[in-house]
C-alpha positions in Angstrom: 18.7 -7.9 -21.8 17.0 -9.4 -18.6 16.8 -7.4 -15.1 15.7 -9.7 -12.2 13.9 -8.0 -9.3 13.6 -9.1 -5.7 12.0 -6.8 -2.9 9.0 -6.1 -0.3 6.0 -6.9 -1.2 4.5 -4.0 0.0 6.8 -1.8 -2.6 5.7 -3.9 -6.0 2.5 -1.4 -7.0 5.4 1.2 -7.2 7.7 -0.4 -8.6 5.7 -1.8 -11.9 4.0 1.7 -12.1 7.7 3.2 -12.5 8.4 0.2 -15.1 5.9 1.4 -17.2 6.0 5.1 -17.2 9.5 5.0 -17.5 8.6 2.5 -20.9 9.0 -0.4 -19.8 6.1 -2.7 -20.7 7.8 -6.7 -21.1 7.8 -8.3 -17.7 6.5 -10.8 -15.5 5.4 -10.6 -11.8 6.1 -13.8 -9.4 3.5 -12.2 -6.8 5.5 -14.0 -3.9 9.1 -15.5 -3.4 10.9 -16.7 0.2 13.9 -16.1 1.2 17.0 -15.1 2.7 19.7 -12.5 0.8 23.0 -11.7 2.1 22.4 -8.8 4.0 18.3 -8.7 4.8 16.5 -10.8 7.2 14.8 -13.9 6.0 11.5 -13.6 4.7 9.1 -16.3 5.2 6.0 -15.6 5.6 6.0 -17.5 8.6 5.1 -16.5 12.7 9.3 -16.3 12.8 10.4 -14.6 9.5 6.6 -12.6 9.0 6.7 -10.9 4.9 7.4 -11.9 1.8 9.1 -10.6 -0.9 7.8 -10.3 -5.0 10.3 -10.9 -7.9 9.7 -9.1 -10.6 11.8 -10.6 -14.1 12.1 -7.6 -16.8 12.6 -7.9 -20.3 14.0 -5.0 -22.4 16.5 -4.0 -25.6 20.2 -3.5 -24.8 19.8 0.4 -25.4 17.5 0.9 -22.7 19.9 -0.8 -20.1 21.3 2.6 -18.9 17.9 3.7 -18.0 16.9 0.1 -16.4 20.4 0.2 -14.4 19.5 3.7 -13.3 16.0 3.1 -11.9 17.5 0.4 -10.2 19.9 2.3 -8.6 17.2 4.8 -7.4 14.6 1.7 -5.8 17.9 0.2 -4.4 18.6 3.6 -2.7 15.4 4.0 -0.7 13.7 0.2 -0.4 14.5 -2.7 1.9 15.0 -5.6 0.6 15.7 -4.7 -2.7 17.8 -6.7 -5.1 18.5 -6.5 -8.7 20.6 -8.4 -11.3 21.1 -7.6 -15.0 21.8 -10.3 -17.4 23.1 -9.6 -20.6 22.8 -12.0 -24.1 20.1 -13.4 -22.9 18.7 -15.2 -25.7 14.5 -14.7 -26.3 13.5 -18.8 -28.4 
């Protein structure tokens, strides 16, 4: 399974510590991504739309998607922007 992570930049630190105390240690880091999603401001890094968001793209075994979709839930709860999006049969060549 794949999670795909989009939020503030400022909140990435936090989030990758949680990834890896919670266990999990397979994913990549795009340090900085522009943007608009449907219900945040844009984000462009520009003198109009100041910040930037991270993305964050996790890699992990279908029995651990409980816990992923959980610590999701919990980021989503208290960060903004946060986004996430699980994809399942995702095929590793």
């Amino acid at each position: 399974m794949m999670a795909m992570v989009v939020c503030s930049a400022p909140f990435l630190k936090e989030f990758l510590r949680e990834l890896e105390e919670r266990g999990f240690r397979g994913w990549t880091l795009i340090p900085k991504v522009l943007g608009k999603g449907g219900s945040s401001d844009p984000q462009m890094d520009d003198d109009v739309w100041p910040g930037y968001s991270g993305m964050v793209i996790v890699h992990f075994p279908p029995d651990r998607e409980g816990d992923m979709r959980d610590l999701l839930r919990e980021f989503n709860s208290r960060i903004s922007p946060f986004k996430a999006f699980m994809f399942r049969g995702v095929e590793e060549v």
